[in-house]
N, CA and C atoms as a LAMMPS dump frame, in Angstrom:
ITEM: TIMESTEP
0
ITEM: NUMBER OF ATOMS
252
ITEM: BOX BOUNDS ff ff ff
-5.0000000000000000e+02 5.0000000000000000e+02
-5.0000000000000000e+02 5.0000000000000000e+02
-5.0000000000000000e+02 5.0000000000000000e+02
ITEM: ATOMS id mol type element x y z
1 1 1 N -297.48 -83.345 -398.388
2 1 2 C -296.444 -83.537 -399.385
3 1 3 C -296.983 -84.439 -400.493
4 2 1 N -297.17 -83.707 -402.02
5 2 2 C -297.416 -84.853 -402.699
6 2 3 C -296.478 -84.666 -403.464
7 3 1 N -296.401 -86.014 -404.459
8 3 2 C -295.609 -86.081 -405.721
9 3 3 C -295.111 -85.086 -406.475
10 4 1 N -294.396 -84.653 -406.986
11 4 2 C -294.151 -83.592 -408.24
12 4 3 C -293.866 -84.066 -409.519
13 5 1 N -294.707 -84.63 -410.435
14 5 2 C -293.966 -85.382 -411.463
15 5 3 C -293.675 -84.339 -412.445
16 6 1 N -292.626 -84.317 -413.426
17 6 2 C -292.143 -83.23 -414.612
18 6 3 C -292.428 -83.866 -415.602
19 7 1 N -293.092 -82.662 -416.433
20 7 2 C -293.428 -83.172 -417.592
21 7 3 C -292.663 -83.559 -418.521
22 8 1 N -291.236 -83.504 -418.4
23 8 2 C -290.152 -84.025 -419.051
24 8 3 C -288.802 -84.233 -417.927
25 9 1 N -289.068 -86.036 -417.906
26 9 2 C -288.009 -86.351 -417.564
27 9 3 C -286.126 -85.316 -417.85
28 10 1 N -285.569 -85.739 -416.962
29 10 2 C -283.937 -85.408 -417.322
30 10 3 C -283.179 -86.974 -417.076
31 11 1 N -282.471 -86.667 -418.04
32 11 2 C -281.32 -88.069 -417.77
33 11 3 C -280.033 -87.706 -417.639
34 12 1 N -279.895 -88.538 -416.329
35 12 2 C -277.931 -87.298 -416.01
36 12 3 C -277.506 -89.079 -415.755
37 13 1 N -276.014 -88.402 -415.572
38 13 2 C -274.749 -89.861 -415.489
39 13 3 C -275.175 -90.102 -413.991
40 14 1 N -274.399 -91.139 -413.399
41 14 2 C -274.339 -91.155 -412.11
42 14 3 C -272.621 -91.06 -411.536
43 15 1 N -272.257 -91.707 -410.736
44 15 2 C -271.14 -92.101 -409.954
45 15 3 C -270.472 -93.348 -410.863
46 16 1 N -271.695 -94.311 -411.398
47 16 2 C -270.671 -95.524 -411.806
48 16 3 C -270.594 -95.455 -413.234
49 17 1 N -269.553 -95.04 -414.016
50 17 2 C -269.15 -95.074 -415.228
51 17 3 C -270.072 -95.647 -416.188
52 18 1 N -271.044 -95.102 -417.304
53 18 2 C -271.228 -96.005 -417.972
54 18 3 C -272.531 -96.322 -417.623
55 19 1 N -273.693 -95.719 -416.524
56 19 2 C -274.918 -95.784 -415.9
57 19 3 C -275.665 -94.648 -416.175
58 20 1 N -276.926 -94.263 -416.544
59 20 2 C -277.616 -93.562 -416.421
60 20 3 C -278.682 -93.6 -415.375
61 21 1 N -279.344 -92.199 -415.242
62 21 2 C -280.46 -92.402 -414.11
63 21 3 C -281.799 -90.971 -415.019
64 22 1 N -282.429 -91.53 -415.109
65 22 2 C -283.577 -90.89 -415.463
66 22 3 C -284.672 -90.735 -414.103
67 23 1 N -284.761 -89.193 -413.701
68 23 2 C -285.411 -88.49 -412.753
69 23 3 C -286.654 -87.666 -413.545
70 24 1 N -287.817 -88.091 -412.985
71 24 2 C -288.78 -87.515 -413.354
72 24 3 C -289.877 -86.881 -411.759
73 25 1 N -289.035 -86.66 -411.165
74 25 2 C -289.742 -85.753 -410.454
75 25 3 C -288.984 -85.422 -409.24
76 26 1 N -289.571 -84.558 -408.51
77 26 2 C -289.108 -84.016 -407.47
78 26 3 C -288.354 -84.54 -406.129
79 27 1 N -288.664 -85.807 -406.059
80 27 2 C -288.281 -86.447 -404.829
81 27 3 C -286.938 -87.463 -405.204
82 28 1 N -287.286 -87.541 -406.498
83 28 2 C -286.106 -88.188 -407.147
84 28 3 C -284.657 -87.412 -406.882
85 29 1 N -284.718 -86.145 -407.86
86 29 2 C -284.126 -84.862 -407.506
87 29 3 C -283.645 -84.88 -406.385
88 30 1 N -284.393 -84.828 -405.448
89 30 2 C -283.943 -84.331 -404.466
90 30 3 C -282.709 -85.026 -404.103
91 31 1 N -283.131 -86.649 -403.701
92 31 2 C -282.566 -87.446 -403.433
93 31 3 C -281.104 -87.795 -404.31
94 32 1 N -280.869 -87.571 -405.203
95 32 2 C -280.071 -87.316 -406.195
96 32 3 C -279.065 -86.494 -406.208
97 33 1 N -279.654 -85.742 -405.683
98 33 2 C -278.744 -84.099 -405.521
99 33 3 C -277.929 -83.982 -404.135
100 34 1 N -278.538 -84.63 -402.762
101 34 2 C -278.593 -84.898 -401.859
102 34 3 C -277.332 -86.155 -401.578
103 35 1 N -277.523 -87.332 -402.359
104 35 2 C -277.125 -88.362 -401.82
105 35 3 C -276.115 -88.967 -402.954
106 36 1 N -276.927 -88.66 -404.006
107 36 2 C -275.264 -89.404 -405.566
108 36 3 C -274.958 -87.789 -406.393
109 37 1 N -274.83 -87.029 -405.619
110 37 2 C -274.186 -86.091 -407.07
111 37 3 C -272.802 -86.117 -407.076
112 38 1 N -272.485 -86.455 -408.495
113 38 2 C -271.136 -87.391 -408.829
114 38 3 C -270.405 -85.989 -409.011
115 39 1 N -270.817 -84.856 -408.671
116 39 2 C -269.831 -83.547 -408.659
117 39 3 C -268.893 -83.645 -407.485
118 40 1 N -268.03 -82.76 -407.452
119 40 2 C -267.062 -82.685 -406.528
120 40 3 C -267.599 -81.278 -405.633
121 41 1 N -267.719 -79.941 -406.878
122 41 2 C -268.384 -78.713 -406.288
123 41 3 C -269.525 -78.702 -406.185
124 42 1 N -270.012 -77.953 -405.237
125 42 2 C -271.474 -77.234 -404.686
126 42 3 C -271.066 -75.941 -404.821
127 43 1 N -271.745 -75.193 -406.454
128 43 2 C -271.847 -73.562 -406.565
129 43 3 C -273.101 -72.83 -406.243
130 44 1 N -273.409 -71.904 -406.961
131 44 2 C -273.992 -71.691 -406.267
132 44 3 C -275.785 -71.842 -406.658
133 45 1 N -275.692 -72.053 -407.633
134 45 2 C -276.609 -73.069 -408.278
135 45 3 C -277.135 -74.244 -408.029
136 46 1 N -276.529 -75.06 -407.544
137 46 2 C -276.47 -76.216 -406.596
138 46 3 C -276.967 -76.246 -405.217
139 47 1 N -276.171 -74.722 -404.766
140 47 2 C -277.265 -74.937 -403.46
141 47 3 C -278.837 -73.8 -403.557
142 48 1 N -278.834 -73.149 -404.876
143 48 2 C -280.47 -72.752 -405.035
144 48 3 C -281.289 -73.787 -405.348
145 49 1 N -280.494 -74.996 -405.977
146 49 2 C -281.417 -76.071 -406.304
147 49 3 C -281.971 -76.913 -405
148 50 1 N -280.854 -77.045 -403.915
149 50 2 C -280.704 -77.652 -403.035
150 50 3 C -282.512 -77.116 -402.459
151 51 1 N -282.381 -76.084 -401.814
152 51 2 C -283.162 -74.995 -401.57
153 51 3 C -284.704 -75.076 -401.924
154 52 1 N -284.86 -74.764 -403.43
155 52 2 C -285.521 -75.161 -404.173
156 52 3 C -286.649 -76.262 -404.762
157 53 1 N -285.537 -77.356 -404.561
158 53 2 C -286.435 -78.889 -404.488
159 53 3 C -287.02 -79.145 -402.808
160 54 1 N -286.549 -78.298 -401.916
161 54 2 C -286.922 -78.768 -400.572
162 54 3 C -287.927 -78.466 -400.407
163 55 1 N -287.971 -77.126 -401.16
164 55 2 C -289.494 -76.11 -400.85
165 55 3 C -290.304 -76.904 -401.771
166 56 1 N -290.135 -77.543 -402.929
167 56 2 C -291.217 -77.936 -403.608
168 56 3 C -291.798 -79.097 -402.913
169 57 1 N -290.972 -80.156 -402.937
170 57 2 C -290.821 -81.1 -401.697
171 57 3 C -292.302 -80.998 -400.594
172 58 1 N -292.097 -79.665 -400.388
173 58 2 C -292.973 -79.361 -398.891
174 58 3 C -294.028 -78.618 -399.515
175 59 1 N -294.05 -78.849 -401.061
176 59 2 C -295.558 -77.691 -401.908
177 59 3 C -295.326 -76.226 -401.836
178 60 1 N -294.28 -75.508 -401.602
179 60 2 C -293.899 -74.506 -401.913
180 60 3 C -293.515 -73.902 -402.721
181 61 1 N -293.118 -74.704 -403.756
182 61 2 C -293.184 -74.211 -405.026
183 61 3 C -292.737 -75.662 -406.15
184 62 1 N -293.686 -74.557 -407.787
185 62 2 C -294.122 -75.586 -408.111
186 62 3 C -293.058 -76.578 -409.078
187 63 1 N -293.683 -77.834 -409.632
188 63 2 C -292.427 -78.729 -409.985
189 63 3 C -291.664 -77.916 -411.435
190 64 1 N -292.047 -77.261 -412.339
191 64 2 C -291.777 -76.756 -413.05
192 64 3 C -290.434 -76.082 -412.57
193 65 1 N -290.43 -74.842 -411.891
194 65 2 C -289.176 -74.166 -411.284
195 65 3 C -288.259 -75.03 -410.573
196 66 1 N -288.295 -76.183 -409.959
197 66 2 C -287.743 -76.882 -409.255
198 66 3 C -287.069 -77.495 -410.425
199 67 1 N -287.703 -78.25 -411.441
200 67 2 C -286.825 -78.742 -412.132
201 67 3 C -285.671 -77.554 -412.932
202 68 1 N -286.258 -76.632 -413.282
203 68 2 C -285.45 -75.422 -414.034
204 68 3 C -283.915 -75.438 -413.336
205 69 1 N -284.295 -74.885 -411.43
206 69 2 C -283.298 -74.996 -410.731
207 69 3 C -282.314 -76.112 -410.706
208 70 1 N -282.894 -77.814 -410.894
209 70 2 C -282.422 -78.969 -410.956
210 70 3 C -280.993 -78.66 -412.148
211 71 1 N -281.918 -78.611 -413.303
212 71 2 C -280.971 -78.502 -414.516
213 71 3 C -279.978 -77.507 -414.243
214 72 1 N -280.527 -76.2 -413.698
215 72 2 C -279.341 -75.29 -413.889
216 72 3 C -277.689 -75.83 -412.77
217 73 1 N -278.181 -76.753 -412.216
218 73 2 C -277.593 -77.037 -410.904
219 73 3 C -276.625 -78.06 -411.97
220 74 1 N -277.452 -78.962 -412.637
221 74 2 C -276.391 -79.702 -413.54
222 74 3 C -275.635 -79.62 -414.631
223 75 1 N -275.898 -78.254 -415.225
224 75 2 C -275.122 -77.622 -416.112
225 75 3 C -273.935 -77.368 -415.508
226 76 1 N -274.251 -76.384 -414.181
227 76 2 C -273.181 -75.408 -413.512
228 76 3 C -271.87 -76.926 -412.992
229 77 1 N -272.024 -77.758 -412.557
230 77 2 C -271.388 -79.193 -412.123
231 77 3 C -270.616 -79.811 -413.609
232 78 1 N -271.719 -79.337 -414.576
233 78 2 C -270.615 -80.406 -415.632
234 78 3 C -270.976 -81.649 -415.906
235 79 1 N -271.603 -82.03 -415.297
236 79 2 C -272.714 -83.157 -414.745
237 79 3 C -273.298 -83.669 -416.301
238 80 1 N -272.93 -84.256 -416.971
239 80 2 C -273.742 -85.038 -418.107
240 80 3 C -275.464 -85.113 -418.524
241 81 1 N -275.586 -84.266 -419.16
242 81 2 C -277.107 -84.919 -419.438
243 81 3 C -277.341 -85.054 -420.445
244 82 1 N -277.726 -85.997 -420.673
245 82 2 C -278.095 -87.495 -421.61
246 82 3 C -279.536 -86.591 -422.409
247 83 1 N -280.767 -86.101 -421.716
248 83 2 C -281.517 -86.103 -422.302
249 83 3 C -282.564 -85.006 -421.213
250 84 1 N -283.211 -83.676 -421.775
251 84 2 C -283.398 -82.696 -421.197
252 84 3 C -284.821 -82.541 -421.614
């Protein structure tokens, strides 16, 4: 398992009003998606991302698509992003 860094950060809101979180790679993501996503729904986008970052995670695929999936996951949520 190594690192996945993206060549362009994303900046999404979090849970606490008024906070940003800038994720620049894969494990971030993951963890993110996993543990603070300030959504209420999981569509179905959300869980290809879910999916997605696990396999990259484990070098299955590469950080590029993982992030693609990331974003599309935070569009589909509503989810704020600050900076893409």
């Amino acid at each position: 398992m190594t690192q996945q860094l993206w060549s362009k950060p994303i900046t999404v809101e979090t849970r606490k009003p008024g906070q940003r979180l800038t994720i620049a790679n894969t494990e971030t993501a993951t963890y993110y998606l996993l543990r603070n996503w300030p959504a209420k729904s999981h569509g179905i986008a959300f869980k290809n991302a879910k999916r997605t970052l696990i396999s990259a995670h484990e070098g299955h695929v590469e950080a590029l698509v993982a992030r693609a999936a990331f974003l599309a996951a935070l569009e589909e949520s509503g989810i704020q992003i600050f900076e893409a």
